[in-house]
N, C-alpha and C positions, 0 to 999 in steps of 0.2 A: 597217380595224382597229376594234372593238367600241369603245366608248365608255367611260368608266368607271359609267354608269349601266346600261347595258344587262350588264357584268360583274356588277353585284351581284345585277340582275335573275337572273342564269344561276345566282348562287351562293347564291340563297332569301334574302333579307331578312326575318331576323323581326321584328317585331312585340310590343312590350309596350303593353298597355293597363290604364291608370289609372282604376278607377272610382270608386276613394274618395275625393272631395272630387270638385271635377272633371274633367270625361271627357278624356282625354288619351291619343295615342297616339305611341310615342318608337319610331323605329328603333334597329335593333342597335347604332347608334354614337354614338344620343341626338337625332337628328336629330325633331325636331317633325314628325311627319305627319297632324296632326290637322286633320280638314274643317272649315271655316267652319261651314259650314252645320249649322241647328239638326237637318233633315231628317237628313242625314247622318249625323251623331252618333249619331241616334236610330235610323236602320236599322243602325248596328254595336252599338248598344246593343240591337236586339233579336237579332241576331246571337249577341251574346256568350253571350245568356243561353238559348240554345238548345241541345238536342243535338245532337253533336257539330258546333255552329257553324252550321248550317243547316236554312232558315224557308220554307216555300213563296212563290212571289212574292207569291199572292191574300192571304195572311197580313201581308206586311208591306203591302200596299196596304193591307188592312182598317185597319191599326193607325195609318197616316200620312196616310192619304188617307181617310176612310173618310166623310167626304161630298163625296167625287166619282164620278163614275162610271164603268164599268169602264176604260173607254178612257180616261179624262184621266186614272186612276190608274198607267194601264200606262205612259202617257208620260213621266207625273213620276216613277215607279220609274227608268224607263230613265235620266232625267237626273239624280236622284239617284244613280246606281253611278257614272255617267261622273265626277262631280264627287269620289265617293271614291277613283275609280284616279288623279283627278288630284293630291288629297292626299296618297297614298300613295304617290307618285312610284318609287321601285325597287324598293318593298314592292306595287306595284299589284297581283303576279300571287297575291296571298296572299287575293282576293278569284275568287270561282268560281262563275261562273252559266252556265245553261242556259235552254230554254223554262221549265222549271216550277221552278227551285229559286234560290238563292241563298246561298251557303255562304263563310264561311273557310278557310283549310287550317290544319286542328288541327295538323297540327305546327310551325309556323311562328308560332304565335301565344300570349300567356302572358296572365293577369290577375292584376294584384294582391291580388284577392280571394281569389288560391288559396294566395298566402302565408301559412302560419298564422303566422310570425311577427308581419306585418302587423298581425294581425287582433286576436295579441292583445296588442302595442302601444296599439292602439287602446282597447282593453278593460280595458286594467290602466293606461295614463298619461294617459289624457285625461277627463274628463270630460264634456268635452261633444264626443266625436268627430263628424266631418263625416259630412255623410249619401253615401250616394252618389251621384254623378253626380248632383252639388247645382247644378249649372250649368244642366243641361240641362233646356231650357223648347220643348217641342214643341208647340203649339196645336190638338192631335187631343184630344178627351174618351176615344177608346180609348186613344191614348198613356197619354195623364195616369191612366188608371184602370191601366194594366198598370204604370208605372214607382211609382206607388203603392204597388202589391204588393211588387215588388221593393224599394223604400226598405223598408217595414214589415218586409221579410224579413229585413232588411243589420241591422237595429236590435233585432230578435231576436237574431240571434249574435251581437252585440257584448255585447247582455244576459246570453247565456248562459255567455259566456266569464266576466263578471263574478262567478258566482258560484262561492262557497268549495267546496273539496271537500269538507267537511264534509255540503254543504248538495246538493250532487250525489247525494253518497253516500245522503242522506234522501229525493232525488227518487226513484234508482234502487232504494231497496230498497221503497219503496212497492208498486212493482211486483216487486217479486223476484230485477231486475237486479242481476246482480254488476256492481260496480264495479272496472276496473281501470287501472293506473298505467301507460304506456309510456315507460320512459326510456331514451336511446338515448345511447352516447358513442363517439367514436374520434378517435385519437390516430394526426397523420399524416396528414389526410384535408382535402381544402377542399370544400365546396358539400354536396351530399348524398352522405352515404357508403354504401356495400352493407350498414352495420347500420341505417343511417336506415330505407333499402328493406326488412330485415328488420323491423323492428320495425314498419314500416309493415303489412305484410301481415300479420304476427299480429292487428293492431289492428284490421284491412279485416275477414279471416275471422272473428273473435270478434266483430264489430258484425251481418256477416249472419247470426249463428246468430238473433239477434234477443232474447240474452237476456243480452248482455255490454253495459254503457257504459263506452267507454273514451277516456281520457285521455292526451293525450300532454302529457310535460311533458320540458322543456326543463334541464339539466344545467347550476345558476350555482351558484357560491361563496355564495349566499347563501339558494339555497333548502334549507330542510333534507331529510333523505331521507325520500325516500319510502317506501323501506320499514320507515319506524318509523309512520309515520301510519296509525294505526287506521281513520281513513275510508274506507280502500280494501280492497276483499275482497283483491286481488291485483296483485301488482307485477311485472312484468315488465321487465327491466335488460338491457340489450344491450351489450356493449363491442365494439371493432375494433384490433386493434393492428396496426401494418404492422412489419414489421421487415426486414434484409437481402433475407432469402431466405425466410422465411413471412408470409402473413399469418393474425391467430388472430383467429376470431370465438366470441364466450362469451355463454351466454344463459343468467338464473339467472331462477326464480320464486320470490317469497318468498308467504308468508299473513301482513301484518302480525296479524292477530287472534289465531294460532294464535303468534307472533312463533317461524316456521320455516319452514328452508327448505323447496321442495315439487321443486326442481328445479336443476342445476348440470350444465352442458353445453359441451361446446366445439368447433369442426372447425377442424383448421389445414389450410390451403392452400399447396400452396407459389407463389412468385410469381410463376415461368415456369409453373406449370397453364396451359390457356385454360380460356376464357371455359367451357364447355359445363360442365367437370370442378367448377369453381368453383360456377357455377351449383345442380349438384345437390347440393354438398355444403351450400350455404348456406341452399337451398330443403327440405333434409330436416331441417336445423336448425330453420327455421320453424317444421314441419310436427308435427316434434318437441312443441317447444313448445305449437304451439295444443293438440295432443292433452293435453298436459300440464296444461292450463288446464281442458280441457273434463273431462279425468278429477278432477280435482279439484269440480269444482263437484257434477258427477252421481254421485258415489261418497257427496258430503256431508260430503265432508275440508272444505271451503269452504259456508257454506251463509249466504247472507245473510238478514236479519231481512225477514220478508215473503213469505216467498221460497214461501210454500203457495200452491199454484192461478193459481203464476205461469208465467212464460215456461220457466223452469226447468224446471219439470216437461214442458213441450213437449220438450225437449232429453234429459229423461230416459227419455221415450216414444221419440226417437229410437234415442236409446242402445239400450233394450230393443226395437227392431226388426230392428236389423241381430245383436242377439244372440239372438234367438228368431223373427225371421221369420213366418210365417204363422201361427203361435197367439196372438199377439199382436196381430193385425191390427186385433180392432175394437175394443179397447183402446185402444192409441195413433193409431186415428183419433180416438174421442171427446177424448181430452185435448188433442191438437191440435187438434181443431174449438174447444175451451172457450177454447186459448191466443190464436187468431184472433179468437174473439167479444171478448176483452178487450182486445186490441192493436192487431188491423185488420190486422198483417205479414203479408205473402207468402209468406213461407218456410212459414209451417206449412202453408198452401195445400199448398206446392209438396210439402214430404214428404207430405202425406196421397195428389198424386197418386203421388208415386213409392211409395206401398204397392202401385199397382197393378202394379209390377213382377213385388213379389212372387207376385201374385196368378194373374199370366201366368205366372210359370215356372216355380210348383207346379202347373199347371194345375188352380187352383182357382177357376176362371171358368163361370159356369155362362149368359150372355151373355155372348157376348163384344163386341157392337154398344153394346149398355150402357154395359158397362164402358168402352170407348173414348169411351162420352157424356161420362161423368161425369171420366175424366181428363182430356180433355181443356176440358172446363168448369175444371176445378180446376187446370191449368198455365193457363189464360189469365189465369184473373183474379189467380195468383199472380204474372206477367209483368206486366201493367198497374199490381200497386202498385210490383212489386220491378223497374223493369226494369234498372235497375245492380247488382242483388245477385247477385254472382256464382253462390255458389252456389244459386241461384232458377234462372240459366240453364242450369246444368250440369244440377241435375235435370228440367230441365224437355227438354233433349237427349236424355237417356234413356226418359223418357214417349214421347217423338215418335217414339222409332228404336225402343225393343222394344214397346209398348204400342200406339201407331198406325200404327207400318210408315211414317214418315214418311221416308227416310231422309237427303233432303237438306235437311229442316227442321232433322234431327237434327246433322247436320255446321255447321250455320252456328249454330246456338243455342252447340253445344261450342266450338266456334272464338273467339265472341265471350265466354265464359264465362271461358277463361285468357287472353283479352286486358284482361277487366276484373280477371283478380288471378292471376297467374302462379304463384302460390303453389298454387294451388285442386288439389288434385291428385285431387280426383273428376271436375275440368274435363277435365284433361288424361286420364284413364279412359275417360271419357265420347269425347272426342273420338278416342282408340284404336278405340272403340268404332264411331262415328260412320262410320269409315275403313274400318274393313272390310267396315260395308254399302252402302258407295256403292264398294266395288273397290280403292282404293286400302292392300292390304297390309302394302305395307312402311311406308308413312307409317302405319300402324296401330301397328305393329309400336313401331317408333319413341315413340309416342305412351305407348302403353301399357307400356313399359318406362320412361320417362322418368317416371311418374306411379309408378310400384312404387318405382324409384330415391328420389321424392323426399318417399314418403309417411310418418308415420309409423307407431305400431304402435294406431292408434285402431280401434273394434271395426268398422269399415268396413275393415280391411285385406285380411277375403280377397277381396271384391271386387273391389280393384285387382286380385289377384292372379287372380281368373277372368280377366277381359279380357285380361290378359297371357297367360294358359293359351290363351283364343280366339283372339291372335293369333299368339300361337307356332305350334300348328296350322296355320293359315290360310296360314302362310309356310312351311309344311311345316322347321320347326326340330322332329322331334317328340321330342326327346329332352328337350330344353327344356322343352317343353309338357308331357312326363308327368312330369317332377320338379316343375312348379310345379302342375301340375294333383293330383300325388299331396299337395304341404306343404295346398294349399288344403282339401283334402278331411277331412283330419287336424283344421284349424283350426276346417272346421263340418262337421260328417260328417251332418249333417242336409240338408245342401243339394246337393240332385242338380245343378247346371249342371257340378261337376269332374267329378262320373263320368259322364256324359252323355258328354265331350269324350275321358275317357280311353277309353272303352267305341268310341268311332269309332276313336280312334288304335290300339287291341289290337287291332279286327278289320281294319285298313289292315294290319299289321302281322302279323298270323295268331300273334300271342300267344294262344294258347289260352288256359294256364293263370291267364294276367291276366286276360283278357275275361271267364270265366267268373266270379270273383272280384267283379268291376265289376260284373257283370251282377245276381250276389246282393244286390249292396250297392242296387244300383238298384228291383231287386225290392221290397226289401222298406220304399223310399220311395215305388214308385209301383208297387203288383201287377200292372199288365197292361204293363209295359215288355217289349218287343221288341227287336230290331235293326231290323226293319222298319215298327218305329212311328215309331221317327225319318226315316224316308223322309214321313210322312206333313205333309202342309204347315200341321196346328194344332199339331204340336209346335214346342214353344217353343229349336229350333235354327235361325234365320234363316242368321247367316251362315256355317253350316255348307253348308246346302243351296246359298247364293247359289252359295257355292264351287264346287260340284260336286263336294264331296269323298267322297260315295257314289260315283263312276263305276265301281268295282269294284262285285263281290254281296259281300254280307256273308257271314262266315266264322263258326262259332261251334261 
């Protein structure tokens, strides 16, 4: 019979660790499993502070050991882990090494530095809050120079928490930044509720545009509302109500400046839905919203003091790309090149390379070796500042898979894109996308419908709507595909990739009088179009061809 240690072992023991004041690690049931040793402490301490939880070994030897030599470092590494599985005691398998790595298992483990209530605790009642991981005394000068860092960085946010909104709203419109409020409430709910997670992801996507600061504030009887405070460009307000048999989730945006509302939203669920049904409804409400936000600022209904030859106007070059496309091109490259030189963000990197989409599928590529230079110069280093901005990986997914032919670059960039914000639904496009050039259709399929399902009506909509047109095709649904591929066309009747796809489906199909129709429309975007130019492998239909869905002659 298993033991009752080796039980818990089997049933994941998580893990909290305490870095604020001193370093402290409490199992699920409160259980002390913190190592003696100063070593110790100090390789989960550099652990923590890693992606996702894992450090190469040579890295922490550098940092613990790093006048010893390679060998006396390997050996103290190795007795340093033994002494943390021994602290660790049921919680030991939550540590994970190999020859070259050393990791925790991110799900099994929490820090108190990610509690924002914590934090601003800290920031609003104490005066002289603890530093972190005030304890720990490692006698490495690389320790001491890197836990440095970190104290100086823990002492910043508690700094920045400290100041007024007033005084926020002064920093952000220096630059241009709108300022905005996140308040979240539900009634019925314990821990974190599905409008916390809403509101959370409005807050994630408006942070990566790179030209939103936002704030989340906490819902007491003594704070007044926020949507009377002038400090803030915009307020966004969440509620959650559970009742019998629905539940109602309601998302208003206010403009205290304009003192009106700009938005009043709501999706009821019923309470036997699942999970999937729930999901999109609550995820188009986001999606909703963010567009709501974004249309506001770039229309200039919202426009904050400062706001000339700022981030802003990067956002508003976006805007004007996805609604004019290739005549725009060196327009809103130059404004986003200006937005970067002032800010340093990735993002605008990352849309200048995703112009070259455009550039590829108007076939307005006069190199095309170049061109593949210079995007992919322009997604890496947008990658290097951004590499958790979600939307930096989703476009940067697209670069890789229509732009360099990358395609299982392209699948893992998309993959990791809606795992850093679910919400992202050019992620989820992107990864539709992804899926059908490495073969996988029906996960395409899937993909790209759930991304249409949960987007909203922001001027990037008929895009989602192509991929879905590509993947309908590809899964041979084409009745599907020529009703969304025909709304699409309607939406931008400048942009050949829908009659591109309907012009293959009418001659599959030996619709004359459509093909013919499509074929005009196509003409008179690109004059030397054919049926049998699309056979040719510089047009810009990849996963058409991957497909094999010429295997018939063309009909016309």
């Amino acid at each position: 019979m298993a033991s009752t240690e080796e039980k818990r072992v089997i049933e994941g023991e998580t893990v909290e660790f305490r870095l604020i004041g001193n370093f402290t690690a409490a199992g699920s049931s409160g259980a002390d499993l913190t190592p003696r040793g100063a070593k110790a402490r100090g390789l989960l301490a550099l652990l923590l502070f890693a992606s996702e939880y894992s450090r190469p070994r040579v890295f922490l030897q550098d940092k613990l050991w790093s006048d010893r030599g390679t060998e006396q470092g390997a050996a103290s590494l190795r007795q340093t882990l033994t002494e943390i599985r021994k602290a660790l005691g049921p919680a030991r398998d939550i540590l994970v090494t190999d020859n070259r790595r050393v990791a925790l298992d991110a799900r099994r483990v929490s820090r108190d530095i990610d509690n924002p209530d914590s934090v601003d605790f800290l920031a609003e009642s104490l005066e002289d809050p603890p530093e972190l991981m005030e304890d720990l005394d490692v006698r490495d000068a690389e320790f001491e120079a890197w836990i440095r860092n970190r104290r100086a960085e823990f002492a910043d946010l508690i700094a920045g928490r400290r100041q007024k909104p007033a005084v926020r709203n002064q920093a952000a419109n220096a630059s241009g930044r709108c300022t905005v409020a996140l308040v979240s409430s539900a009634e019925g709910t314990g821990g974190l509720s599905t409008m916390d997670m809403m509101t959370g992801a409005i807050g994630q996507s408006l942070s990566e545009l790179g030209c939103f600061d936002v704030v989340q504030i906490r819902p007491t009887h003594g704070n007044p509302d926020p949507a009377s405070d002038r400090s803030y460009d915009l307020v966004v307000r969440g509620r959650e109500d559970a009742g019998a048999m629905t539940r109602r989730y309601r998302i208003s945006i206010d403009a205290p400046r304009l003192r009106r509302p700009l938005m009043r939203s709501q999706r009821v669920v019923e309470s036997c839905a699942d999970y999937s049904a729930e999901q999109i409804e609550t995820l188009a409400l986001t999606n909703q919203s963010i567009d709501c936000a974004i249309g506001a600022v770039t229309s200039e209904t919202v426009r904050p003091d400062g706001a000339a030859g700022s981030a802003l106007d990067g956002l508003i070059a976006v805007e004007r790309m996805f609604r004019e496309r290739g005549p725009a091109t060196a327009t809103v490259r130059a404004v986003l090149q200006r937005c970067h030189e002032a800010d340093g963000r990735g993002i605008h990197l990352a849309w200048q390379a995703f112009l070259f989409t455009y550039a590829v599928g108007d076939r307005d590529v006069r190199d095309l070796d170049q061109t593949r230079e210079e995007a992919r110069a322009l997604i890496r280093r947008a990658l290097e500042l951004e590499p958790n901005n979600s939307l930096v990986v989703a476009l940067a997914s697209y670069v890789h898979g229509f732009v360099l032919g990358e395609y299982p670059v392209a699948f893992e960039l998309a993959s990791r894109s809606v795992t850093l914000n679910r919400a992202n639904c050019l992620g989820w496009a992107f990864l539709g996308a992804a899926c059908l050039y490495v073969g996988r259709y029906e996960d395409g399929h899937r993909c790209a419908a759930f991304a249409r399902a949960i987007s909203g009506l922001g001027t990037y909509h008929y895009l989602v709507d192509m991929i879905c047109c590509m993947a309908s095709t590809l899964t041979n649904r084409l009745d599907e595909a020529t009703h969304i591929g025909a709304a699409t066309h309607c939406l931008a009747p400048g942009y050949s990739p829908p009659l591109r796809y309907l012009a293959a489906i009418y001659s599959k199909r030996r619709d004359q009088p459509s093909l013919r129709t499509a074929m005009k429309k196509l003409k008179a975007l690109e004059p030397d179009f054919s049926l049998e130019l699309m056979l040719d492998r510089s047009y810009p239909i990849p996963a058409l061809r991957q497909a094999k869905f010429f295997s018939e002659p063309f009909t016309c």
